[in-house]
N, C-alpha and C positions, 0 to 999 in steps of 0.2 A: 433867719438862719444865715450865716457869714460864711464861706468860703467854696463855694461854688458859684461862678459867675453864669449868670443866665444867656444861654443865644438862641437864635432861632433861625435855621438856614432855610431857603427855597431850595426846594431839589426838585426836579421835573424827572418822573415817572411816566413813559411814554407820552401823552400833552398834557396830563395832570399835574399840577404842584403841590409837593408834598412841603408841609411846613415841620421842619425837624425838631423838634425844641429837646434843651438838654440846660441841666443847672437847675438854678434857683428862680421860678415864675414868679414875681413879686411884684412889688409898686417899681423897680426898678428897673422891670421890662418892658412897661408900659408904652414907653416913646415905640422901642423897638418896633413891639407887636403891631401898637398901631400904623406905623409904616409898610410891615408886612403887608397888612389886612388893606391897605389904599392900593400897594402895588394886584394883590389877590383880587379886586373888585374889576380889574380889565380885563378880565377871564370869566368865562360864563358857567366854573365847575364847582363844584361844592367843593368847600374848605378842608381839606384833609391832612390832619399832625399826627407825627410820630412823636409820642411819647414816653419811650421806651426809656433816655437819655435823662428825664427829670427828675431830679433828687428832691426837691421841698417846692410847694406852691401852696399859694395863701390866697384869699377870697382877690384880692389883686391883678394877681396871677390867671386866674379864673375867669375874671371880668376881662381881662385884656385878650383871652385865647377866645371868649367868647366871641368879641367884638369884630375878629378876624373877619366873621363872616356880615352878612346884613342883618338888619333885627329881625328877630325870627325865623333865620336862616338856620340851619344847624352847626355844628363844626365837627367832622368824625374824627375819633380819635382812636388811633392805632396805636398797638401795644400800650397803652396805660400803665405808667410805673405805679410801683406801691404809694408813691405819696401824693400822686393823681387819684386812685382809687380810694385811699383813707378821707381826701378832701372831698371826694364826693357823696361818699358814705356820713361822714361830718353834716353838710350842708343840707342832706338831709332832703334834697331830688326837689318836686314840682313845689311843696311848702317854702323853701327859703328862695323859690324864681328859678329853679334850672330843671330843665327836663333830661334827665336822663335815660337814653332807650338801649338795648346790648343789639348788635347787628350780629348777622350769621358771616358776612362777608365785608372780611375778611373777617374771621373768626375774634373773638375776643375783643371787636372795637364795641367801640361806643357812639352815639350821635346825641351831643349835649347842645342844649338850646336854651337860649336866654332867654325868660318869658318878659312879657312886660314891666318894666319899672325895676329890670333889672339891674 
């Protein structure tokens, strides 16, 4: 999908970093994320994105938000736009490699995890 360009900002939430993402998550964010996710491993907090910003993301996209964190780490995802939610609905949870859990806190997130071989 063409015409929303993908970014992904650090924002620090009292010592937490929030990873903001907005646009298009594809194979085109890939470099980005994974730069994110090197700077994110010097810090001892779990992975936390807002996704409230994202308009289209593709199994690419997916794989790269995953990667943010370590294998088998989780990565929590705040506000979930609709085309985070339809892709994970798509993908179809622990059968296609991603676990998906709903947390109570902050309401409406998610904690998706890459399983093996993902």
């Amino acid at each position: 999908m063409a015409g929303h360009a993908g970014s992904a900002l650090v924002r620090w939430a009292g010592h937490q970093p929030v990873v903001v993402l907005s646009g298009d998550l594809d194979m085109s964010m890939t470099g980005q994320l994974g730069a994110v996710g090197r700077l994110l491993r010097h810090w001892p907090h779990p992975v936390l994105t807002d996704a409230a910003g994202v308009a289209f993301v593709d199994v690419c996209g997916l794989r790269a938000v995953l990667a943010l964190s370590g294998p088998g780490a989780p990565v929590v995802v705040r506000r979930p736009s609709e085309a985070v939610l339809r892709l994970l609905q798509l993908v179809g949870g622990v059968d296609a490699g991603v676990r998906v859990e709903a947390l109570a806190d902050p309401p409406g997130s998610l904690a998706l995890t890459g399983l093996p071989g993902w």
